[in-house]
C-alpha positions in Angstrom: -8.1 21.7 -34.6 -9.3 25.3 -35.0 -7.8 26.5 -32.1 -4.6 26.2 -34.4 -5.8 28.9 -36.4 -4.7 32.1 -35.4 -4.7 35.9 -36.3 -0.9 35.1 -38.6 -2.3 32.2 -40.1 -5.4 34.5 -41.2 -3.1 37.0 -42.5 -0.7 35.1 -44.2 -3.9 32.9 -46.1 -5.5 36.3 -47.2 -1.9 37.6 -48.4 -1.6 34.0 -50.6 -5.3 34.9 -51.8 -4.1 38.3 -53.0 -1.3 36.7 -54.7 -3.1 34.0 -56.3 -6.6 35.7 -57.2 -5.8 39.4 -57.2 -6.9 42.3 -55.2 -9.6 43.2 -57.0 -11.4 39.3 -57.2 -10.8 39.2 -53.2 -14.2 41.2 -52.6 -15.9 38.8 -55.0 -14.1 35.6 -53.6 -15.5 36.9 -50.2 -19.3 37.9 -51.1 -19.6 34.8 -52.8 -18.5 32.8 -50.0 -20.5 34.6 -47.5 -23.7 33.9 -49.9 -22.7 30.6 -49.8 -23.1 30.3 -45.9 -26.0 32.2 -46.0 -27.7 29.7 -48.4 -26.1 26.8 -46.1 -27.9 28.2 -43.3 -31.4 29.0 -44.3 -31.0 25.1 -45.8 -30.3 24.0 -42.1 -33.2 26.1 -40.9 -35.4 24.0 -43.3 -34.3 20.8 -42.2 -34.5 21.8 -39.5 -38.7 22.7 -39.6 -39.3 20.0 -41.8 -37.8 17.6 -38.9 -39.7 19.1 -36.6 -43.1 18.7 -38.8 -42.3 15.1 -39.5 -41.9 14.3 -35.5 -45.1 16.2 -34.5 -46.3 14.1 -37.8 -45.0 11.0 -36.3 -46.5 11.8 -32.0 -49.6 12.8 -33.3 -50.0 9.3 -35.7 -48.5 7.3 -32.6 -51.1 9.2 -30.0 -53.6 8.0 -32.3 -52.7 4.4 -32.7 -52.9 3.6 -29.4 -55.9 5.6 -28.5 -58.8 3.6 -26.9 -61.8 3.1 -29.5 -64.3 3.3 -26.7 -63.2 6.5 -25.6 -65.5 8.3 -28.4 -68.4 5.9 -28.2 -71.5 7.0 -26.5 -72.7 4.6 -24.1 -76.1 4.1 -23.6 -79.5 1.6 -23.5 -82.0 0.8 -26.0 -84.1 3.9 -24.3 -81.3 5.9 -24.8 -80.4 6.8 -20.9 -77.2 6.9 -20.0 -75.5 3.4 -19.1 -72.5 4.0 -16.2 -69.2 2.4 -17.8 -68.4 -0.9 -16.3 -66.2 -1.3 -13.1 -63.4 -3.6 -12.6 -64.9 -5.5 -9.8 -68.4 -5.4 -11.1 -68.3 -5.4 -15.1 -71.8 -3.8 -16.8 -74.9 -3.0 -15.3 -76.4 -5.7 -17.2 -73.9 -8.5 -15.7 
């Protein structure tokens, strides 16, 4: 569709603008509308970050859903030595 849109069609829609709006509220007409894509754009770019905040947000929650319980707990015996953790094939120490 915008490969339609060629150096006479630009022309011929700034000649209309003169016509319609006047020389002299062309240079407004244009600042205006480039202020208006600059606002666009920095409103992208905070959507942008705020996306990105509200994933890492959302990962980090996940990653600490599922995170083991056990893998902050200190293990150890009543004398307070250090208790191996248990073993697939042999469970506890105490087993």
């Amino acid at each position: 569709m915008l490969a339609v849109i060629d150096a006479p069609i630009i022309i011929g829609i700034l000649v209309l603008g003169a016509i319609l709006f006047g020389a002299d509220k062309l240079p407004k007409l244009a600042r205006s509308a480039g202020q208006a894509k600059k606002e666009f754009v920095m409103g992208q770019i905070e959507a942008d970050e705020a996306t990105n905040k509200a994933r890492e947000e959302a990962r980090v929650r996940a990653q600490t859903q599922s995170a083991d319980v056990m893998d902050n707990v200190e293990v150890g015996n009543a004398a307070g030595e250090a208790v191996p953790p248990p073993t697939i094939d042999r469970g506890t120490p105490s087993s």
